[in-house]
C-alpha positions in Angstrom: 126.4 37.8 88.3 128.2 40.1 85.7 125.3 41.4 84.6 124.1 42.4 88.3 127.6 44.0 89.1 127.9 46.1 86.1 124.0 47.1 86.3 125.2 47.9 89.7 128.5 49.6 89.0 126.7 52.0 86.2 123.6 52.8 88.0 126.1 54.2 91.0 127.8 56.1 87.5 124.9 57.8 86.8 123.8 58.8 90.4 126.8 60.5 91.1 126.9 62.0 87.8 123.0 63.5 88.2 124.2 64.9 92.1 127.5 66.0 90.7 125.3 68.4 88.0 122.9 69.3 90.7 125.2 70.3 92.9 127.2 72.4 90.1 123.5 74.2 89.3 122.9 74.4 93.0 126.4 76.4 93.4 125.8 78.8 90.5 122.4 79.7 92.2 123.8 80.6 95.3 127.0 82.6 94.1 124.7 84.6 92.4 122.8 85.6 95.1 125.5 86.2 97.2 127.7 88.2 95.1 124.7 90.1 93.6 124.8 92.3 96.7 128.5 92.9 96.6 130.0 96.2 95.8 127.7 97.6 94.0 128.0 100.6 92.1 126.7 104.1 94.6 126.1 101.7 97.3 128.7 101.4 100.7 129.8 98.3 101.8 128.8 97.6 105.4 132.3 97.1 107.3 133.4 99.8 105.3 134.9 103.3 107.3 132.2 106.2 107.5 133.3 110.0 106.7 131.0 113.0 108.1 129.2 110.5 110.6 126.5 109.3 107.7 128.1 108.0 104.4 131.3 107.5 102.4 132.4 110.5 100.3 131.8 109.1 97.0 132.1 110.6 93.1 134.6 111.9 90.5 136.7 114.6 91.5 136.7 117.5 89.4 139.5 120.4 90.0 140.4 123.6 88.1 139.5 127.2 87.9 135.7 128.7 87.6 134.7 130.2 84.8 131.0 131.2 85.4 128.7 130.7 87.9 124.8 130.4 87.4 122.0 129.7 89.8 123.0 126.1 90.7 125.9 125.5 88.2 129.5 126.7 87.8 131.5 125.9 85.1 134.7 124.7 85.8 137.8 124.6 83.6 140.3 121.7 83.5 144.2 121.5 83.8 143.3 120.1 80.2 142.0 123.1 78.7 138.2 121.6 78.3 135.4 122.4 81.0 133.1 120.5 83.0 129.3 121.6 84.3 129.1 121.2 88.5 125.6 121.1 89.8 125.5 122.5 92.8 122.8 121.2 95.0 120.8 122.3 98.2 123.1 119.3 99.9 126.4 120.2 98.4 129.0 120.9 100.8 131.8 123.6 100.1 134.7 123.7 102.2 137.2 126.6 103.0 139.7 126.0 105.9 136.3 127.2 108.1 133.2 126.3 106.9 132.3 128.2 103.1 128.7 128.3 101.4 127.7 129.2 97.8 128.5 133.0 98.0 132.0 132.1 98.5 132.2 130.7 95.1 133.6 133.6 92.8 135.1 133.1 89.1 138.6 132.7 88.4 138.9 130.8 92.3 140.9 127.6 92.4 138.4 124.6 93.4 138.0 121.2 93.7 134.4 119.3 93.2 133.5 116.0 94.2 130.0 114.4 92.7 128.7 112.1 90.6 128.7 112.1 86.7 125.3 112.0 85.2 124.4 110.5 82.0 124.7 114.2 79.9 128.5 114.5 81.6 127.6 117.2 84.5 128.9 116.6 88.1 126.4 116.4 90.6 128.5 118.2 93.4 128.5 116.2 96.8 130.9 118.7 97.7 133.4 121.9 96.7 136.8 122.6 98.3 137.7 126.4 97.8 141.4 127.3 97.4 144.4 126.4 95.1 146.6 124.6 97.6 145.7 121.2 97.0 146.1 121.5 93.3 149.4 122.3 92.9 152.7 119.9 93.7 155.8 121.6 94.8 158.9 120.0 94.4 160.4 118.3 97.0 163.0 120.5 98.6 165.8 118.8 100.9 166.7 120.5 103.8 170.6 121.9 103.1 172.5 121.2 106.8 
């Protein structure tokens, strides 16, 4: 009869120990999958707010004075004293307080870039805002009474 129980008792051990791994390997499977979709890099989050009607405004901002302007590039350079490369594409946006477009790009112009690094360190621009206001910080003057 001891025998039976403890065949008993350790059969039950080792059930619940084989579901209790299965389930563990079962769990890692699905949080994989569901977590695999999450906030990935480039890619907006549905539930997430929408700017200009289509898609989040996405990428590293870039801001400082142009140097040059090519074709489809301007160099821009930093408050840090290097430069950046901005490709401008046929979808770039630039702003001014109305609407701006490439010819209103001209060298020694404040400007701020928003785009995408690539691998060789150029900005992709998703858009350009023309105009040094944004860039500078004033200090914060009290009213006197």
């Amino acid at each position: 009869m001891k025998n039976k129980n403890l065949i008993v008792i350790f059969s039950i051990i080792i059930v619940g120990g084989a579901c209790f791994f299965a389930g563990m390997q079962y769990q890692k499977s699905r949080v994989g999958s569901y977590s695999a979709g999450q906030f990935q890099v480039g890619v907006r989050p549905s539930g997430f707010p929408m700017r200009n009607g289509n898609s989040m405004q996405v990428g590293r901002p870039v801001s400082g004075e142009i140097l040059s302007i090519e074709d489809n590039t301007i160099t821009v350079k930093l408050e840090d004293g290097s430069s950046k490369l901005v490709i401008i594409a046929d979808s770039t946006k630039v702003n001014k307080t109305l609407d701006g477009s490439r010819e209103d790009l001209m060298v020694g112009e404040q400007i701020m870039v928003v785009g995408s690094e690539g691998t060789n360190g150029a900005v992709t621009a998703q858009s350009i805002s023309i105009g040094g206001n944004f860039l500078r910080t004033a200090p914060l003057v009290q009213p006197t009474e």
